[in-house]
C-alpha positions as CSV (number, residue, x, y, z in Angstrom):
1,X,0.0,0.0,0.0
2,X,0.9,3.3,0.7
3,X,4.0,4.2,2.1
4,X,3.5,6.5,4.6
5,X,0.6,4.5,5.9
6,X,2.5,1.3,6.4
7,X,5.1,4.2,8.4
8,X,2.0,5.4,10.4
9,X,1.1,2.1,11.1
10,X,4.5,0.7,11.9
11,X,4.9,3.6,14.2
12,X,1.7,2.4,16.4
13,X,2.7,-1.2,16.6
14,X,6.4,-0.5,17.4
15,X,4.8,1.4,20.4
16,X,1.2,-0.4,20.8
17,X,-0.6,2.6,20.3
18,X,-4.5,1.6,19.4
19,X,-3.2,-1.4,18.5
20,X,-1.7,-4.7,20.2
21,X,2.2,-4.2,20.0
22,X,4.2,-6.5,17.8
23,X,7.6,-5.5,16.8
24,X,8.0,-8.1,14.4
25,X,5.0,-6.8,12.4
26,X,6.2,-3.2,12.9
27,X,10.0,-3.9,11.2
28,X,7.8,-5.7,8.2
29,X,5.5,-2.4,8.0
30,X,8.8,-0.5,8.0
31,X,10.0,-2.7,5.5
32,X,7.5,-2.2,2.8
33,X,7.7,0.9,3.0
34,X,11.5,1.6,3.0
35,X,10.7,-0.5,-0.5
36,X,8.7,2.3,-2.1
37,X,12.1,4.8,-0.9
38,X,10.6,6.2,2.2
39,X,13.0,8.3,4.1
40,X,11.9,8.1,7.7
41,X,11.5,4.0,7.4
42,X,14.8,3.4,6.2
43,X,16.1,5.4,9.3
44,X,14.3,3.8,11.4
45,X,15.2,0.4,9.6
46,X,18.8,1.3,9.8
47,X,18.9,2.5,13.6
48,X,16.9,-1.0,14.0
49,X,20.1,-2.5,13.1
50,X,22.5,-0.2,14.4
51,X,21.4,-0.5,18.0
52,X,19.5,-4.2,17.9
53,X,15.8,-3.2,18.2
54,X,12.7,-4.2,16.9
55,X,13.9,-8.1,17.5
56,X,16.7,-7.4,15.2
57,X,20.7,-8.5,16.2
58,X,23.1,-5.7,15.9
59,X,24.6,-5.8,12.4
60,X,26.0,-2.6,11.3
61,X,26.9,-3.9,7.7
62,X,23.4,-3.4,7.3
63,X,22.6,-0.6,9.6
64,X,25.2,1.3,7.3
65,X,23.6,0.2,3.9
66,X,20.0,1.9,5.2
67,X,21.7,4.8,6.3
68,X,23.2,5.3,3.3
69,X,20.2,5.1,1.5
70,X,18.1,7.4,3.5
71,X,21.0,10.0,3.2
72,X,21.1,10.3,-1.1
73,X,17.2,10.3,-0.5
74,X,17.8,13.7,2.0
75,X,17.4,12.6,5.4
76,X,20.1,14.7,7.5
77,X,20.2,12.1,11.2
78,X,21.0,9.3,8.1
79,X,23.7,11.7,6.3
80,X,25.3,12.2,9.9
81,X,25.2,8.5,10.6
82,X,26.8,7.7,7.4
83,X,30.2,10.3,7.9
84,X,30.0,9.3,11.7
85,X,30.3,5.3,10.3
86,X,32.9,5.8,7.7
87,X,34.8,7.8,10.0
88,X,34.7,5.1,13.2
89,X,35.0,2.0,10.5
90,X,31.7,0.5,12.6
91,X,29.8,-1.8,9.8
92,X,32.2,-0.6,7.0
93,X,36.0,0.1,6.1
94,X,37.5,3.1,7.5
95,X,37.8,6.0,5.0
96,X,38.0,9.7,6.1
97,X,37.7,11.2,3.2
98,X,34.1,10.3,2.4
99,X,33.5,10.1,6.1
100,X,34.2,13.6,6.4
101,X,32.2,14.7,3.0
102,X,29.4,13.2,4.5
103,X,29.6,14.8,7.7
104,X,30.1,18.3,6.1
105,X,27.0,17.2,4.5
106,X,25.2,16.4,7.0
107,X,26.3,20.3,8.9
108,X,25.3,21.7,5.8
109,X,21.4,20.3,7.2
110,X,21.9,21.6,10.4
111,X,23.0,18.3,12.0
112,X,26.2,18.4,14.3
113,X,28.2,21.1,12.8
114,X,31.1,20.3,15.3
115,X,31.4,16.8,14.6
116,X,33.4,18.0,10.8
117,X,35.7,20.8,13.3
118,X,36.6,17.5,15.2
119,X,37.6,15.4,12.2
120,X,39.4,18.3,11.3
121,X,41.9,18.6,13.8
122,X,41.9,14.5,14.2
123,X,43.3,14.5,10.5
124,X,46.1,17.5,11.2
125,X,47.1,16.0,14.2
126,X,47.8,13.0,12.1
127,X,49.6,14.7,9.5
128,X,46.9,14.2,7.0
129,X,45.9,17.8,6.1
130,X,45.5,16.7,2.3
131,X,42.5,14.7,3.0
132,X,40.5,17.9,4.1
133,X,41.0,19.4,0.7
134,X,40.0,15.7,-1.0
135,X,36.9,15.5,1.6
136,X,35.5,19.0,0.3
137,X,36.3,17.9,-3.7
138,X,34.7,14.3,-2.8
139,X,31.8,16.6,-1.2
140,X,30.7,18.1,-4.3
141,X,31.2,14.6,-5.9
142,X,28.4,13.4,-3.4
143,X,26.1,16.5,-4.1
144,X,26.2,15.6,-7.9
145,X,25.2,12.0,-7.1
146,X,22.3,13.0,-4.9
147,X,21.5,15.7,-7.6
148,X,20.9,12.4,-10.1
149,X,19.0,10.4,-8.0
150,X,18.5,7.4,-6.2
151,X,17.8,5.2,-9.5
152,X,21.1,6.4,-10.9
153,X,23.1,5.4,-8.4
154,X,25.7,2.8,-9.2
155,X,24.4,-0.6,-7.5
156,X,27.2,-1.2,-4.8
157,X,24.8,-4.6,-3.0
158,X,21.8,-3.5,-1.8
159,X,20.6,-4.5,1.4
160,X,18.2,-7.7,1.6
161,X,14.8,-5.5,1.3
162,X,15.8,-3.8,-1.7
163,X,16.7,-7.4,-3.2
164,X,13.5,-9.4,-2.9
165,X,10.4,-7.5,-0.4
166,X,8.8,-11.3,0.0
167,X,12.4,-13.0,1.2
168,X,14.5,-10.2,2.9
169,X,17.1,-12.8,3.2
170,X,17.5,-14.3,-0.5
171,X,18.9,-12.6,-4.1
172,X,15.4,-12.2,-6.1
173,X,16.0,-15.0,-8.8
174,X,14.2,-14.0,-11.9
175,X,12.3,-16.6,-13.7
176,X,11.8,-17.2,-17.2
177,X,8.7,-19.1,-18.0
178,X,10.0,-20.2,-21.3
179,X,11.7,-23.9,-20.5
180,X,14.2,-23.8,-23.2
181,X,16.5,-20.5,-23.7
182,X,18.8,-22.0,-25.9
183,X,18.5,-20.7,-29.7
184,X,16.0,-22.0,-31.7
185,X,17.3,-23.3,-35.2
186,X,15.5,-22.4,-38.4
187,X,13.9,-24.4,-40.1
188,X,15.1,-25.9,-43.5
189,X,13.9,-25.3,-46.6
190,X,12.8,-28.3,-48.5
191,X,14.8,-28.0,-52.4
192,X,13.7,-29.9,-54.9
């Protein structure tokens, strides 16, 4: 259905508002709607992950994934997430460059302006003053991509919803109803 009705209603089983609360249901609610690009329910999938609620383990491989997503769709907490991650190396491999794009991304929005000033002087007390000048070129790099969109973006593995919505956990196999897909030979002429 719609997506920010499946949100709404994730929202009041995650909580058992009106309803009888059932987090498994809510996280499948969240699901289908993070499917149809939602902002606020791939957040809330990714923090699901990233902190082990709604009955999910802790798996930041996949925490990162929604938060990246959520980010190139414009939500700011997810942009922040995303520099904060690269930056730590938690669910992904360290890289301060893009790290710190993301984070003067995510200040441009308003969110945590003083987390960039503290990557900052992290990277010239390591001698690495270069990679401030490479974060702000890679910044306008990440601008352009967002700019695109989200069905332009190259496909780097998406995370299990955006594979298959019916089996979260399995590639989507497409099927071919035709039996036999090798080439069909034509048929010869009779010559008399």
């Amino acid at each position: 259905g719609n997506a920010v009705a499946c949100f709404q209603y994730a929202q009041l089983l995650e909580v058992g508002d009106q309803v009888k609360a059932d987090l498994s249901a809510a996280f499948d609610f969240y699901q289908k709607a993070a499917f149809k690009e939602h902002t606020e329910s791939l957040f809330r999938i990714a923090k699901a992950y990233h902190e082990g609620q709604l009955g999910k383990p802790e798996n930041h491989a996949l925490a990162f994934e929604y938060y990246e997503r959520a980010a190139r769709l414009g939500h700011p907490e997810a942009t922040y997430n995303v520099g904060a991650m690269l930056v730590s190396g938690r669910g992904v491999k360290r890289n301060y460059v893009e790290g710190l794009a993301w984070l003067m991304l995510a200040a441009e929005a308003g969110t945590d302006p003083g987390a960039v000033d503290q990557v900052k002087q992290r990277l010239i007390r390591g001698k690495r003053p270069e990679w401030i000048t490479d974060a702000e070129n890679r910044l306008g790099g990440i601008k352009a991509e967002i700019a695109v969109g989200p069905l332009h973006l190259p496909c780097r593995g998406l995370a299990p919803a955006f594979r298959n919505p019916r089996s979260p956990h399995r590639p989507f196999r497409f099927r071919n109803r035709r039996r036999n897909l090798s080439p069909r030979r034509p048929k010869k002429l009779n010559s008399r």
